[in-house]
C-alpha positions in Angstrom: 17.4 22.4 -20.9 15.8 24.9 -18.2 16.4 28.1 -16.3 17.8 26.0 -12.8 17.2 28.0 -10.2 18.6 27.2 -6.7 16.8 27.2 -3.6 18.6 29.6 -0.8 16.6 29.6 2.3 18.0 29.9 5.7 17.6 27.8 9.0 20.0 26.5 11.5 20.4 23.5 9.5 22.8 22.1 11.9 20.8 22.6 15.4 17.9 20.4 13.2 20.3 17.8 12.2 21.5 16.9 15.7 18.0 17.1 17.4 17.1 14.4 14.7 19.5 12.3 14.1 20.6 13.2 10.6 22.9 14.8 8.4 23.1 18.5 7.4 22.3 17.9 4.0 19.0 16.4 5.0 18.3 19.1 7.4 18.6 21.6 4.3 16.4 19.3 2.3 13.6 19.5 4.9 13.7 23.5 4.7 13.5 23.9 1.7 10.3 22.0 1.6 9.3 24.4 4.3 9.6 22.0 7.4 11.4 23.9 10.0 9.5 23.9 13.3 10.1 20.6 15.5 6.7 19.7 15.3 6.6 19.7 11.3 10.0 17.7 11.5 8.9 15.2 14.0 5.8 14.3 11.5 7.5 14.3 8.3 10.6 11.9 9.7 8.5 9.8 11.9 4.8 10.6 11.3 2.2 7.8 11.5 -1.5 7.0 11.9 -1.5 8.2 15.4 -0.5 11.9 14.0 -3.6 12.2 11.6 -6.0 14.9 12.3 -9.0 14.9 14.3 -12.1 14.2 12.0 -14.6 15.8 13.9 -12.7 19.5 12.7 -14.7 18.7 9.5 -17.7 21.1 9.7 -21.0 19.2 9.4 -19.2 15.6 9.9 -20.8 14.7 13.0 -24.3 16.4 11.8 -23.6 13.7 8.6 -22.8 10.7 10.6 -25.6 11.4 12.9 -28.1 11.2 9.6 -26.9 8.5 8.7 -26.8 6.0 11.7 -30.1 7.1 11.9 -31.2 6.3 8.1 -29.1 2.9 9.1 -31.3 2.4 12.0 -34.7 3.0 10.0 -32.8 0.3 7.6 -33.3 3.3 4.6 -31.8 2.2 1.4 -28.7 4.5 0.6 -27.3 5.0 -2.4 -23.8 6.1 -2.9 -22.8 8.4 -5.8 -19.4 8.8 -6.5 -16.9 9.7 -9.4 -15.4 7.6 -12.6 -11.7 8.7 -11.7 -9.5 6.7 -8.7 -10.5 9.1 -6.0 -14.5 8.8 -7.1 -13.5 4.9 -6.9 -11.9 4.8 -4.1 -13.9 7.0 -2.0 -17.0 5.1 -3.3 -15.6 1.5 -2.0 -14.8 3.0 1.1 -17.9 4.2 2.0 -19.8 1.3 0.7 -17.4 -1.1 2.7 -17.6 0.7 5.8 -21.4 1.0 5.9 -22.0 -2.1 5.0 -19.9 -3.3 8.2 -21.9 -1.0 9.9 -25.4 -2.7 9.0 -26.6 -0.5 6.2 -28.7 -1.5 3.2 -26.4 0.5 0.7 -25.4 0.1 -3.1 -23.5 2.7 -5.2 -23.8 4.3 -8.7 -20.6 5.5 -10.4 -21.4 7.8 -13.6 -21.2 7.2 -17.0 -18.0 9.7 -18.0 -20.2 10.5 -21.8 -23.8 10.0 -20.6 -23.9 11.2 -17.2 -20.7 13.5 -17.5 -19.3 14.6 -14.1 -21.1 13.8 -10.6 -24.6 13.8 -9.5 -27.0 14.8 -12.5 -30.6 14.7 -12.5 -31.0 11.9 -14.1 -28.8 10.0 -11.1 -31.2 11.6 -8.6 -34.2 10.5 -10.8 -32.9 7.2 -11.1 -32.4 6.5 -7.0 -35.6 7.6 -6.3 -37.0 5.5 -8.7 -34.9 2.4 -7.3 -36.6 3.0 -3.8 -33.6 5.1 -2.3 -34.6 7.4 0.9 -31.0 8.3 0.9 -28.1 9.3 -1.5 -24.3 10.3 -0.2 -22.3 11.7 -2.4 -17.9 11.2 -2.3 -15.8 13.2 -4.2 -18.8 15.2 -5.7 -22.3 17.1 -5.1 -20.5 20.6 -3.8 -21.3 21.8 -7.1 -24.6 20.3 -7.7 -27.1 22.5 -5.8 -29.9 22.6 -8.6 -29.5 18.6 -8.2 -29.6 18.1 -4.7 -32.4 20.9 -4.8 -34.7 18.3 -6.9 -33.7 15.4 -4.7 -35.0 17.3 -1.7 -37.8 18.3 -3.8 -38.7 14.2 -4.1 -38.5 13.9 0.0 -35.0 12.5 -0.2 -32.5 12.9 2.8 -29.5 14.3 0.7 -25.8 14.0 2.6 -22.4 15.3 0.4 -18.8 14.3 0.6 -16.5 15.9 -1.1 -13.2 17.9 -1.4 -13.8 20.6 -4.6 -13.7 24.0 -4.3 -17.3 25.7 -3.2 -19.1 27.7 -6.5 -18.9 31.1 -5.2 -21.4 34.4 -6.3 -20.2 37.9 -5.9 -18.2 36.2 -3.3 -20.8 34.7 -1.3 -20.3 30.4 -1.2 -23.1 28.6 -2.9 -23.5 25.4 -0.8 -26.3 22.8 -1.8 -29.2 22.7 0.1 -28.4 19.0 1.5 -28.8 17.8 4.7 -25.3 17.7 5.9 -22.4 19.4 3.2 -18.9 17.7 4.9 -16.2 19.7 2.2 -13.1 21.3 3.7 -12.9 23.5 1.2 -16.0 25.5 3.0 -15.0 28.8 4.7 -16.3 27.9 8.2 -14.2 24.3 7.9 -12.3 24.1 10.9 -9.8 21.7 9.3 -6.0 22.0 10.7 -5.6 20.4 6.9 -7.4 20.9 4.0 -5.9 20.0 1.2 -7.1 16.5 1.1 -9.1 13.7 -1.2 -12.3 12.5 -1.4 -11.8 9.3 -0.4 -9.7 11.0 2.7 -13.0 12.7 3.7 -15.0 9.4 3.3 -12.3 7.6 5.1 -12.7 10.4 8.0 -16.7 10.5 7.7 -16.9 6.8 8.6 -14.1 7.4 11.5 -16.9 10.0 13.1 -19.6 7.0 12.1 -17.7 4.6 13.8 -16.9 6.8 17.4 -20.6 8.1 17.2 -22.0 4.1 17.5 -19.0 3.5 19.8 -17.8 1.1 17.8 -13.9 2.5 17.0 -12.1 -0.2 19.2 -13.6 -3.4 17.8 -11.2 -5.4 16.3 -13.2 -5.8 12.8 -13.9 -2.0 12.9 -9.6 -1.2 13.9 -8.8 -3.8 11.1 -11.1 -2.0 9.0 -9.8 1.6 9.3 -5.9 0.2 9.0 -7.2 -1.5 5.5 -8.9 1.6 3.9 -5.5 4.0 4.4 -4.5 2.0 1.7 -6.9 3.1 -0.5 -7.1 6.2 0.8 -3.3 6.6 -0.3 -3.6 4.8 -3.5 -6.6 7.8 -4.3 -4.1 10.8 -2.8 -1.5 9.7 -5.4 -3.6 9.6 -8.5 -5.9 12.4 -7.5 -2.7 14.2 -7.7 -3.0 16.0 -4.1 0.2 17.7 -2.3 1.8 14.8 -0.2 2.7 17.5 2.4 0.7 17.2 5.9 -1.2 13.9 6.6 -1.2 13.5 3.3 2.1 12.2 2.8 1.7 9.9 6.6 -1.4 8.7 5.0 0.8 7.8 1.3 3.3 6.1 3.9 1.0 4.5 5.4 -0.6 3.4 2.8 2.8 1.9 1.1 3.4 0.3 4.0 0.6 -1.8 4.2 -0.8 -2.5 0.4 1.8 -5.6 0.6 -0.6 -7.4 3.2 -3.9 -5.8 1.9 -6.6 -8.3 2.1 -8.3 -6.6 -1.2 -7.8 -9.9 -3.6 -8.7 -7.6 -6.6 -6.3 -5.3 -5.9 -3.6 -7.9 -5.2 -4.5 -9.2 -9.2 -4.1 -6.1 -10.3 -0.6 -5.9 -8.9 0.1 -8.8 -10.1 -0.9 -8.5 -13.7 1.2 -5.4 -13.8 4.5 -7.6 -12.3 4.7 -5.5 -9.7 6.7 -6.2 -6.6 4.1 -5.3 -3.5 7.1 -5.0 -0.9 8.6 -2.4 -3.4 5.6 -0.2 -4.1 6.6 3.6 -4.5 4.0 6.4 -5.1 5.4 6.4 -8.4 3.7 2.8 -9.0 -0.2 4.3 -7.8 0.2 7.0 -9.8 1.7 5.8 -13.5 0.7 1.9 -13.1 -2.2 1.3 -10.4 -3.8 4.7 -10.9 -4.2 4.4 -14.7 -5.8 0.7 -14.8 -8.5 2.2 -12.6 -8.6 5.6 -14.6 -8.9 3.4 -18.1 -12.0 2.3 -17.2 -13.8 5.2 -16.4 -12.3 6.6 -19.7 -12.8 3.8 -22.2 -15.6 1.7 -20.6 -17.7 1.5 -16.8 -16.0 3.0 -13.8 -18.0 0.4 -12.4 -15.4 -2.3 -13.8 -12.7 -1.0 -11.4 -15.4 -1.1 -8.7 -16.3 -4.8 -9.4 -12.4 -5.1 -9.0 -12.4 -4.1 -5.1 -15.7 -5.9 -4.4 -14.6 -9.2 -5.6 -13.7 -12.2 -3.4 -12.8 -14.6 -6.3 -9.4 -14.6 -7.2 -9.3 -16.4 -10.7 -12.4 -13.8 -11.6 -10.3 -10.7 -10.0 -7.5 -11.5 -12.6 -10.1 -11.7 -15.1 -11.0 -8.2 -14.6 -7.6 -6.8 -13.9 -6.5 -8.3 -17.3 -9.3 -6.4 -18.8 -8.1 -2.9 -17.1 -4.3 -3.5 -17.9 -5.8 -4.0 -21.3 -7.9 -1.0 -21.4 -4.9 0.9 -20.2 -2.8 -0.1 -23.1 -5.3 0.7 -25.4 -5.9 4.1 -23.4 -1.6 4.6 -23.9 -1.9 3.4 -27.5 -4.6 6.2 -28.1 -3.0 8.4 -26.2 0.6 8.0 -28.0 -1.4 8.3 -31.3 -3.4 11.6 -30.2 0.3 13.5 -29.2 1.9 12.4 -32.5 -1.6 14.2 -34.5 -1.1 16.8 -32.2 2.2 18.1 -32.7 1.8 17.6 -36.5 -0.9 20.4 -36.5 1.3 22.4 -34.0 4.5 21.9 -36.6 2.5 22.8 -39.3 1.1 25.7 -37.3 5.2 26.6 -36.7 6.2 26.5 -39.9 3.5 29.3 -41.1 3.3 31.6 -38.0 5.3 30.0 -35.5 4.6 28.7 -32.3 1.7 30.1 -30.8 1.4 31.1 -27.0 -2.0 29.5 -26.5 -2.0 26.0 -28.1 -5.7 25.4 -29.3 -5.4 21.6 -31.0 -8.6 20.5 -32.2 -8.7 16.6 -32.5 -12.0 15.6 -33.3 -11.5 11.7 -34.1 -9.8 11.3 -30.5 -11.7 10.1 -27.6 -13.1 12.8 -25.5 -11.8 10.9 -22.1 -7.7 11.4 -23.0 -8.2 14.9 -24.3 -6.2 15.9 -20.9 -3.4 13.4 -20.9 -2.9 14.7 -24.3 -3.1 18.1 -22.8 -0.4 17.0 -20.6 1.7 15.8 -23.0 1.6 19.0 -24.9 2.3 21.4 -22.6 5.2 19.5 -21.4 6.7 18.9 -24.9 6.6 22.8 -25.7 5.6 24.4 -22.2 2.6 26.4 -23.4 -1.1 26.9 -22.2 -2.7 23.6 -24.3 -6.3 23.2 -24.9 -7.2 19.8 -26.8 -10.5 19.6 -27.8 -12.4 17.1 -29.3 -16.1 16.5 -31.2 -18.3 15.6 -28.5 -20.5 12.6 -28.8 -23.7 14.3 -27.6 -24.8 17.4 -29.9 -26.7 20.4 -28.6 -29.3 22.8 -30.0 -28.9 26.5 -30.5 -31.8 28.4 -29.1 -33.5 28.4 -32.9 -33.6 25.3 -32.4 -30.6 24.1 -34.8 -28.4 21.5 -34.1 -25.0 22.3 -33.1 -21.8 20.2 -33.2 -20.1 20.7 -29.8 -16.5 20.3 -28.9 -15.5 19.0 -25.6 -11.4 19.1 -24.1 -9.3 20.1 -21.4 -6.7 22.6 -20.5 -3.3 22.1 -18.7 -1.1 25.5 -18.2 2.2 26.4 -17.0 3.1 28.7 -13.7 3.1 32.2 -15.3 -0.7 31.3 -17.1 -4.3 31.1 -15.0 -5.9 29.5 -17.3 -9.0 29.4 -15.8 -8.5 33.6 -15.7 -8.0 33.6 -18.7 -10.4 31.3 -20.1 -13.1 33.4 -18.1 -12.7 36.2 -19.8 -14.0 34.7 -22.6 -16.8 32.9 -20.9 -19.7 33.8 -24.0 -17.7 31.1 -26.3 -18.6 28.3 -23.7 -21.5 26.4 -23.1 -19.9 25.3 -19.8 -16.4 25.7 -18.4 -14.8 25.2 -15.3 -11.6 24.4 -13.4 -8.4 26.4 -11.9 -5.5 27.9 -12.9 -3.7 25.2 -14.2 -6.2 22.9 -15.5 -9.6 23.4 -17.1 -12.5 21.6 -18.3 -14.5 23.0 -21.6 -17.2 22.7 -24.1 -17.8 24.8 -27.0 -19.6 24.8 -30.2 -16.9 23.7 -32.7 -17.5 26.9 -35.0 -16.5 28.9 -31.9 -12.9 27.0 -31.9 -10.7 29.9 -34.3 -12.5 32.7 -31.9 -11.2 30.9 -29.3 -7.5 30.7 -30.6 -7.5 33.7 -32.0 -8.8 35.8 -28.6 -6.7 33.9 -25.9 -3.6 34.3 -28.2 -4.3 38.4 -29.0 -4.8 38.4 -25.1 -2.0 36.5 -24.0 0.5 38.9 -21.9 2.9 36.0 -21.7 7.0 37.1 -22.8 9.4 34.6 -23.8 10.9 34.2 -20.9 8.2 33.0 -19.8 8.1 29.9 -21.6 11.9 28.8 -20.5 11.0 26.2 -17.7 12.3 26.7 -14.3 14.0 23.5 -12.7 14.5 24.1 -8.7 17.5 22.5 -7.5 17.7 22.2 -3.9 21.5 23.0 -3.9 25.0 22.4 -5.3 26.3 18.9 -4.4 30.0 17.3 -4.9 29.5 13.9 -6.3 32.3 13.0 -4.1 30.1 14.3 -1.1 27.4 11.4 -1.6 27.6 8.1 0.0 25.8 5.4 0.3 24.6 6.1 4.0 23.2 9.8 2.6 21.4 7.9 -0.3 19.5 5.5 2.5 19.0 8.6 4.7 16.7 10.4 1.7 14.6 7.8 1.9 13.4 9.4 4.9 12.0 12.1 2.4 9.9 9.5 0.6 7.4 9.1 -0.8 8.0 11.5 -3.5 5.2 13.7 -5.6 3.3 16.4 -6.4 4.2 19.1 -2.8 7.3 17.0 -2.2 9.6 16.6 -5.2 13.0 14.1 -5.1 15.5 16.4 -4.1 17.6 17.5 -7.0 21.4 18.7 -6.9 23.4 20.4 -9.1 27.5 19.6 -9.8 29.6 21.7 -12.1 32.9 20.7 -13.9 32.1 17.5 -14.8 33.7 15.6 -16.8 32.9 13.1 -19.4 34.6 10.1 -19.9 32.7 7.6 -22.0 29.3 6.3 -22.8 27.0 3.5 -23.9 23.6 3.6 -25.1 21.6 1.1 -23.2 18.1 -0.3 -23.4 15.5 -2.0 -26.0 14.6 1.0 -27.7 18.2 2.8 -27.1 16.0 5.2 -24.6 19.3 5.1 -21.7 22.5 6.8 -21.2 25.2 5.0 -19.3 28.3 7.5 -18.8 31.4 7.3 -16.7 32.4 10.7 -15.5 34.4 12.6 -12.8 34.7 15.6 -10.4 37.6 17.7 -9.0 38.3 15.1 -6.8 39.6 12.3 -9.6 37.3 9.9 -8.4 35.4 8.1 -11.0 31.4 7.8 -11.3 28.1 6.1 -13.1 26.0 8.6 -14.2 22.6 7.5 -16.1 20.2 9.8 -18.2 16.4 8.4 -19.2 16.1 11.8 -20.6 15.3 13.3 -24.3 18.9 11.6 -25.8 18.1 13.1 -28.9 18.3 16.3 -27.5 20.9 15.6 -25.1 23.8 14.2 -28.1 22.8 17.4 -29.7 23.6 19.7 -26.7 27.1 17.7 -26.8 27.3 18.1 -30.8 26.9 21.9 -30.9 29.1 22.2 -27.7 32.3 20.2 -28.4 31.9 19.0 -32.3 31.0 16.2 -34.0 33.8 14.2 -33.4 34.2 15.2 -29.7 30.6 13.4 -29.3 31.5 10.8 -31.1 34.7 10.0 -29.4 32.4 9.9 -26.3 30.8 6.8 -27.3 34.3 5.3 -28.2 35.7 5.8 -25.0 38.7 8.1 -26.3 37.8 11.0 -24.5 40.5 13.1 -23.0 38.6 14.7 -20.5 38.2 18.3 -22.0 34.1 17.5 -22.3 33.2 18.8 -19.2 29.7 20.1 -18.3 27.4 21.4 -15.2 24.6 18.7 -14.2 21.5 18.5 -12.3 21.3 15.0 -10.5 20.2 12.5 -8.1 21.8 10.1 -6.6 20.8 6.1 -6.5 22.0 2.9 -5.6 22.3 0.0 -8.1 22.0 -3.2 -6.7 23.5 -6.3 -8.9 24.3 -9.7 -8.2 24.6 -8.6 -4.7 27.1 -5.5 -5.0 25.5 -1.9 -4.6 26.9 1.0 -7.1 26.5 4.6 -6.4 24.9 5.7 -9.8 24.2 10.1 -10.1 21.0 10.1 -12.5 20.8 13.3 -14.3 18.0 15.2 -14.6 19.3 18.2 -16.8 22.6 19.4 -18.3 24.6 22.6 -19.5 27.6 24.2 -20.1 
């Protein structure tokens, strides 16, 4: 259970609702998400392709594009360097795709997650100029790698960087690589109206600039291009886990709306080896099905696989590979499952001497370096507290006498009321590199450093209990009997749901509990008939912590109250508050209103 916390801010809710066509209810749902002026409406109800910012605010885009149609020109080889993760993916088939069409002699390199490690390394430079490349451009990487792109320079290489990270900063003066063209809205001079975007977003726009420059934006194979890439420039949004607020969420919709009639054959096999429905895509499917088939192989094997994926024109060969990721992924969830379970074994063992610590610091050194963040994830959700999973490194360093070293590698996930990456700075002497933000981090440490580690975030911790409760924000109290199935259809106006733009989530009190079943292969559902004030009679479904949730009922109304539950011989006296909402079930051609709760108390 959490602290629910309800959202109160003010706007003439009813004013918005006529000027737009829609209820009150919705109007309220669109402030609180901080969409109040007509112009902020007007693109989140209706917003499309035509409402997407104008590239050319990117500084240095049209410096970029102008290199580059004139490496093109020379017929330079170019190499693209990208990332192993979706958005290094996507942003890398994007630009390979679109300068291709555009006449250029380009291949790409995505790096090795344990050899190469993150982005452009020396060794990638090395290895283009030995291929014979005049020219490398980077996508969703290279704003960090200014001693790399100094050395490519160095070689008489033209050196041209996409990205979207945040610009290193010294004694608060920006540290921006010494390439040719830097194209990252996250520089201070960027004149972006919106900046929170992807990597593959800033390909997708750097190619837009391309394309106008060489006056090409209106030919039909060029239009048909652009309209194909917002899907993957949606699909990397999702999984790179931006805030679908802005153009962001028009380019997720957009992206949704067109994946059914993409003409990418491997990604239509991977849909298809996953039994998903490609008229019924949700951002829900990128990020927990799509995303993670790409994401397993840049974990477990070559992001280069998923790459092979979008580049192939075969379709019996397309399966063949997106069988292989789907089958990476399980493994990756197998792995994954069995890493949480070791996990919170060393954490209960950990409670049962000292009790729960307020830094978790998990060392796991037989787990595989690349899931050391999901595991993170899972964690800090399971006992909402600053996690750090590390694991033994493959590669081992040497100290400065010259002994080897065993290094751990892992990553951090946090909760609101923790910077992590604060916090993990102040410690900085323990690292041998760190880096991230103040939710997430990315670490390596010699492993005898580990307990200092611990032992120094947890003395250092400022964090109370009530700190640890987590919040839920409810958007505001809801009858059940106020829900229809009109309202239902209108929320899907709100969609697509994510990270920046949550489902809406309503809270009802006094309800009452009438019966329930326990549904599902591994009994992981709640069914429940319940009821408000108004006597009318309601599904209500839970996919929750069940566990938890009959012991809630247990210590609330007894043993025999719960059980009675389950028997149908309730008499009504169970009556709880609930955070909800609401769906339609649609069976054998008859739609049922169903409330799915979210969270529960007295």
């Amino acid at each position: 259970m959490s602290k629910w916390m309800v959202s109160m801010k003010k706007s003439d809710f009813q004013t918005t609702a006529e000027k737009f066509g829609i209820r009150d209810i919705t109007a309220r749902l669109l402030t609180n998400r901080g969409i109040t002026s007509d112009e902020d409406v007007e693109m989140y109800l209706h917003g499309n392709k035509a409402l997407l910012h104008d590239p050319y605010e990117l500084s240095d885009i049209q410096k970029g594009a102008a290199i580059i149609i004139d490496e093109i020109s020379k017929n330079s080889a170019i190499r693209v360097i990208g990332d192993y993760d979706v958005d290094g993916i996507c942003s890398t088939y994007i630009l390979v795709n679109g300068l291709r069409m555009f006449g250029a002699d380009v291949d790409y390199v995505l790096p090795d997650r344990v050899k190469d490690g993150y982005g452009l390394s020396i060794k990638l430079v090395e290895d283009a100029h030995e291929a014979g490349k005049n020219v490398i451009l980077t996508c969703d990487n290279g704003i960090a790698a200014a001693e790399q792109i100094t050395h490519a320079k160095e070689m008489g290489m033209t050196v041209v960087v996409t990205d979207h990270h945040e610009v290193p900063v010294d004694s608060d003066k920006e540290i921006l690589p010494e390439a040719d063209a830097v194209i990252d809205p996250k520089r201070r001079d960027d004149r972006s109206s919106f900046r929170e975007i992807c990597g593959a977003v800033v390909a997708y726009k750097f190619l837009q600039v391309v394309a106008m420059e060489l006056g090409r934006m209106e030919e039909a194979q060029v239009t048909d291009f652009f309209d194909e890439m917002l899907v993957f420039a949606g699909l990397a949004t999702v999984c790179d886990v931006m805030e679908l607020r802005d153009e962001n969420r028009v380019i997720v919709k957009e992206s949704l709306k067109r994946i059914a009639d993409t003409g990418n054959i491997g990604l239509k096999a991977l849909i298809n080896v996953n039994k998903l429905d490609a008229d019924a895509m949700s951002a829900f499917h990128y990020g927990f099905v799509i995303g993670p088939c790409l994401n397993a192989s840049g974990r477990l094997d070559l992001a280069s696989r998923a790459m092979s994926l979008f580049l192939e024109d075969d379709y019996n060969k397309a399966v063949a590979i997106a069988t292989d990721l789907k089958n990476l992924n399980d493994s990756r969830k197998d792995m994954t499952v069995k890493g949480v379970d070791r996990a919170s074994e060393l954490i209960d063992i950990e409670i049962k001497g000292d009790g729960l610590p307020k830094v978790l610091v998990v060392f796991l050194p037989e787990v595989h370096e690349s899931i050391a963040g999901i595991i993170a994830g899972r964690i800090r959700e399971k006992y909402n507290r600053p996690t750090i999973i590390l694991t033994e490194a493959a590669k081992e360093d040497d100290d400065p006498n010259g002994q080897t070293v065993k290094i751990a590698k892992g990553s951090g996930r946090s909760i609101e009321k923790y910077d992590m990456f604060a916090e993990l700075s102040k410690v900085k002497e323990l690292f041998t590199k760190f880096g991230g933000h103040k939710m997430a981090a990315g670490l390596s440490l010699p492993v005898e450093n580990i307990e200092k580690l611990r032992k120094s975030l947890n003395e250092n911790c400022a964090l109370s209990e009530e700190d640890f409760v987590p919040v839920l924000h409810l958007d505001m109290a809801l009858p059940f009997s106020a829900v229809d199935e009109d309202l239902i259809h209108e929320f899907s106006l709100l969609e697509p749901f994510g990270n920046g733009n949550t489902k809406p989530v309503f809270a009802h009190r006094n309800v009452k509990l009438l019966s329930g079943r326990i549904l599902g292969k591994n009994k992981n559902c709640g069914k429940y008939r319940v009821s408000d004030e108004s006597g009318k009679i309601f599904e209500m479904m839970f996919f929750g912590d069940l566990g938890g949730f009959h012991e809630f009922l247990t210590e609330s109304f007894g043993d025999r109250a719960a059980d009675d539950l389950y028997n149908g011989y309730t008499d009504g006296s169970m009556m709880i508050k609930v955070a909800y909402y609401p769906s339609i079930n649609s069976y054998m051609g008859k739609n049922t209103i169903q409330m799915v709760m979210s969270d529960y108390c007295l």
